[in-house]
C-alpha positions as CSV (number, residue, x, y, z in Angstrom):
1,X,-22.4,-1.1,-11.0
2,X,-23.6,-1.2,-14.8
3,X,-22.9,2.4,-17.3
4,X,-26.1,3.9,-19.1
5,X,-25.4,1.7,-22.1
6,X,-26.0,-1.5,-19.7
7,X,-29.4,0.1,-17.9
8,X,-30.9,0.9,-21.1
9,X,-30.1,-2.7,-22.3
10,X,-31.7,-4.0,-19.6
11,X,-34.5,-1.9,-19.7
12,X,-35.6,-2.7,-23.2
13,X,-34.4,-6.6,-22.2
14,X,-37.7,-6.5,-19.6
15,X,-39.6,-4.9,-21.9
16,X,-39.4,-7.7,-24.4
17,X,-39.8,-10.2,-21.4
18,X,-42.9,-8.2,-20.4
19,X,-44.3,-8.0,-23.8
20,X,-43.6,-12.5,-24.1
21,X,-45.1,-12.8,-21.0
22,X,-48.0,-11.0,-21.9
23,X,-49.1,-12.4,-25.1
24,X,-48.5,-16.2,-23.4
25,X,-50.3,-15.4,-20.4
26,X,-53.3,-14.2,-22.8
27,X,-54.1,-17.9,-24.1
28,X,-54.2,-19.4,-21.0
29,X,-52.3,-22.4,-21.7
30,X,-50.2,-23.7,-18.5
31,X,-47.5,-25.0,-21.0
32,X,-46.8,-21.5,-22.6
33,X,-46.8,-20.3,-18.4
34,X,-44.1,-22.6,-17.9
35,X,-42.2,-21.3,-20.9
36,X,-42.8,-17.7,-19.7
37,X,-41.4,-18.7,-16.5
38,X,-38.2,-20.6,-18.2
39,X,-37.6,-17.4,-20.6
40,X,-37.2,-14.8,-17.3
41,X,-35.1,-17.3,-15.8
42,X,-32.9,-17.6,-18.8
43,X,-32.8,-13.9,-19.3
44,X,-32.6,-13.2,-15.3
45,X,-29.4,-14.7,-15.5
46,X,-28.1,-13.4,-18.5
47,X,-28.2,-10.2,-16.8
48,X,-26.2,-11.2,-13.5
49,X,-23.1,-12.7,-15.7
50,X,-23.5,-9.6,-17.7
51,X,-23.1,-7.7,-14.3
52,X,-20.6,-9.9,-13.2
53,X,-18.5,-9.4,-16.2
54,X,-18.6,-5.6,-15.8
55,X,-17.5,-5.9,-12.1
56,X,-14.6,-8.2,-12.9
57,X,-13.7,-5.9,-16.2
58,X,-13.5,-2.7,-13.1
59,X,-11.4,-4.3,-10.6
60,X,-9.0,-5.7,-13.0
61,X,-8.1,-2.3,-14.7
62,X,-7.6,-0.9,-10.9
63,X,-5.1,-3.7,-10.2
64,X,-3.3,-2.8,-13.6
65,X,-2.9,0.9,-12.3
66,X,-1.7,-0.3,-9.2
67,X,0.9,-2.4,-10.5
68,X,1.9,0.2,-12.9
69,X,2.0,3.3,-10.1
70,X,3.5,1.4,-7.1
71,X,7.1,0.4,-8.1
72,X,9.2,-1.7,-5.8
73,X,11.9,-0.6,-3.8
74,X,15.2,-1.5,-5.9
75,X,17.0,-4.6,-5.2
76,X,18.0,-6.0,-1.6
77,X,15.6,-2.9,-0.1
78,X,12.6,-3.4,1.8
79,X,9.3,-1.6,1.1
80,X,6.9,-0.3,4.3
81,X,4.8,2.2,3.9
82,X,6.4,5.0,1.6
83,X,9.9,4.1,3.1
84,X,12.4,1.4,1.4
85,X,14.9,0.0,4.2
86,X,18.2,-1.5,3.9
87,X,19.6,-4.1,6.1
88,X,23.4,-4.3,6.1
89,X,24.9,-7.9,6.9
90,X,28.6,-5.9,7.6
91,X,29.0,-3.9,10.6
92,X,31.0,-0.7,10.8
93,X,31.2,2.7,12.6
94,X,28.8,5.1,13.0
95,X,30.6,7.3,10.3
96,X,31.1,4.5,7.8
97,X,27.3,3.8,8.2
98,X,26.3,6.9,7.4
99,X,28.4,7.5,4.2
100,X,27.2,4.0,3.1
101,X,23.8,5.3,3.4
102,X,24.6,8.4,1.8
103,X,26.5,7.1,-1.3
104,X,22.9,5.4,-2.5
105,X,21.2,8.5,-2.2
106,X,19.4,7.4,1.1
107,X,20.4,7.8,5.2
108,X,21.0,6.3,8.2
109,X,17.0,5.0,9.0
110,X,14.5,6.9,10.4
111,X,11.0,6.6,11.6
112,X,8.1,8.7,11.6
113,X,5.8,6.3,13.6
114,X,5.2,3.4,15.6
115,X,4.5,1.3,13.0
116,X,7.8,2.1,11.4
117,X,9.6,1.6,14.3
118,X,7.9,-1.9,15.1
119,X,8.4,-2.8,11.5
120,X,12.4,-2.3,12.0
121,X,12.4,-4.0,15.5
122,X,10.3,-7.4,14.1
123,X,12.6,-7.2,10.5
124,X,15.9,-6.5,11.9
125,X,16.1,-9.6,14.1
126,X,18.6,-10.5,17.1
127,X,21.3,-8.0,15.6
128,X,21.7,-4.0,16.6
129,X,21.9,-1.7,14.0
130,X,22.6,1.8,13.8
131,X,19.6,4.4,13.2
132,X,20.0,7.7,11.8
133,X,19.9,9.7,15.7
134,X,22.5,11.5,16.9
135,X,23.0,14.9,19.5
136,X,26.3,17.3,20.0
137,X,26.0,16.2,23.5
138,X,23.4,14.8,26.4
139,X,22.2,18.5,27.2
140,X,21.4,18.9,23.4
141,X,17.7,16.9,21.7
142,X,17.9,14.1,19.7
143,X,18.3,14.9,15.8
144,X,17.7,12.9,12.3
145,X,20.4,13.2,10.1
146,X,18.2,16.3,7.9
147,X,18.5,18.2,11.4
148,X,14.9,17.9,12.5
149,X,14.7,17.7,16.0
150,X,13.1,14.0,17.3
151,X,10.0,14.1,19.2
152,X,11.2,11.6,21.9
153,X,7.9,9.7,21.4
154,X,10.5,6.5,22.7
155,X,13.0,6.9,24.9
156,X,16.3,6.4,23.9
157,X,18.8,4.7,26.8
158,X,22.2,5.5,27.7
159,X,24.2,8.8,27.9
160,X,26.2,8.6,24.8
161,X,25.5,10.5,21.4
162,X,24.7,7.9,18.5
163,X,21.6,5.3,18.3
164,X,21.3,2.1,17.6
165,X,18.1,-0.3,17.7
166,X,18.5,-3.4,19.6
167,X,16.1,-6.1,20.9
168,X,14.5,-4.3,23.4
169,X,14.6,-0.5,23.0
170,X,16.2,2.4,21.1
171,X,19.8,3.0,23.0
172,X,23.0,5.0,22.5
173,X,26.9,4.3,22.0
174,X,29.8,5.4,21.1
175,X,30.7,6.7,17.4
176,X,33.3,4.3,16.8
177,X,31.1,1.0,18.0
178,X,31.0,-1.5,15.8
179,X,27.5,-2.6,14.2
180,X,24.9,-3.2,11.9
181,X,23.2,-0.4,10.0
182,X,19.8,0.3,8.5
183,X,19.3,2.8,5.4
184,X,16.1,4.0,4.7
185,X,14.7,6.4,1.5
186,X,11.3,7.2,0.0
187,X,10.0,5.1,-2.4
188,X,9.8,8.0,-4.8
189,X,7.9,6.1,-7.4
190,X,4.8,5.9,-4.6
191,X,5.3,10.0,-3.3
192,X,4.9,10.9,-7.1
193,X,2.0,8.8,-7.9
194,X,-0.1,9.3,-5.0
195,X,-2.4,12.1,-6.8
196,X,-2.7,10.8,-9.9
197,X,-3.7,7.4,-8.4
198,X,-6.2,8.8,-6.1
199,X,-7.8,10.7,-9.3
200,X,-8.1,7.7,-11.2
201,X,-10.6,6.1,-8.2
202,X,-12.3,9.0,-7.8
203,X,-13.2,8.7,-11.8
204,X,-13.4,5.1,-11.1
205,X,-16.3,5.6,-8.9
206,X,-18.0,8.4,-10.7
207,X,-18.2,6.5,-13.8
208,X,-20.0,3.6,-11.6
């Protein structure tokens, strides 16, 4: 898509052309034709590369912002979505899992949808790792650690009142079992620069 600037160069651009034409057409000479003909060629695809050029000039600016507004999760986190995720290679308790998780500012994972949760499963590999579920008892719902209640969209297996992910399914152990754990934060860097980014392609397309 080419500014004002552009359709007024063309416009006089096809005016000239017109004007050539005209004047060699006029004498009648199949030479001077030919010529005419060459000269709209030439100038024909002057005005693709010119358009070309202005695409190219458009999309690279939008992959500058992009780069500059989505920031990778820090070091040895993983990004999906608007989540980072940390894998632990120890394994610990419950309790020691979640004040890991807590000392970098983040907590024991949680998902919000199915993607998430098949993300975790595919990533996490032939290990179990604790998740960031937990209950007072089996009469009381499942919570996330900020004490919203979980909607149970999968089941969690087993009667105890901690989760872990394992190869199958979501399923439930003891405090004290000994596992993996997975961390998970939002990536701040995208929450924060959602809006701005979204304004910079709605001018992106208005100016087109």
């Amino acid at each position: 898509m080419l500014s004002t600037t552009d359709s007024l160069q063309k416009g006089e651009i096809g005016k000239n052309v017109q004007g050539q034409c005209l004047s060699i057409v006029s004498l009648g000479s199949p030479a001077r034709l030919y010529c005419c003909y060459a000269v709209i060629i030439v100038l024909f695809g002057a005005v693709i590369a010119l358009s070309v050029a202005l695409s190219l000039s458009v999309r690279n600016q939008e992959q500058v912002s992009i780069k500059n507004t989505y920031a990778p999760c820090r070091r040895d986190w993983i990004g999906f979505g608007s989540k980072c995720f940390y894998f632990s290679e120890d394994t610990s308790n419950w309790t020691f899992s979640q004040k890991f998780c807590v000392e970098l500012k983040a907590q024991l994972a949680r998902f919000d949808n199915i993607e998430e949760l098949n993300f975790l499963r595919r990533y996490k590999g032939t290990f179990d790792y604790w998740i960031g579920l937990y209950r007072e008892s089996p009469e009381h719902p499942w919570r996330w650690m900020d004490n919203t209640e979980y909607n149970s969209s999968v089941p969690i297996r087993g009667m105890e009142k901690h989760a872990y992910l394992n190869n199958k399914w979501i399923s439930s152990a003891r405090i004290y079992a000994d596992m993996r754990w997975i961390c998970s934060m939002p990536n701040s860097c995208i929450l924060q620069c959602q809006i701005p980014f979204a304004s910079f392609l709605s001018l992106s397309k208005d100016a087109l």
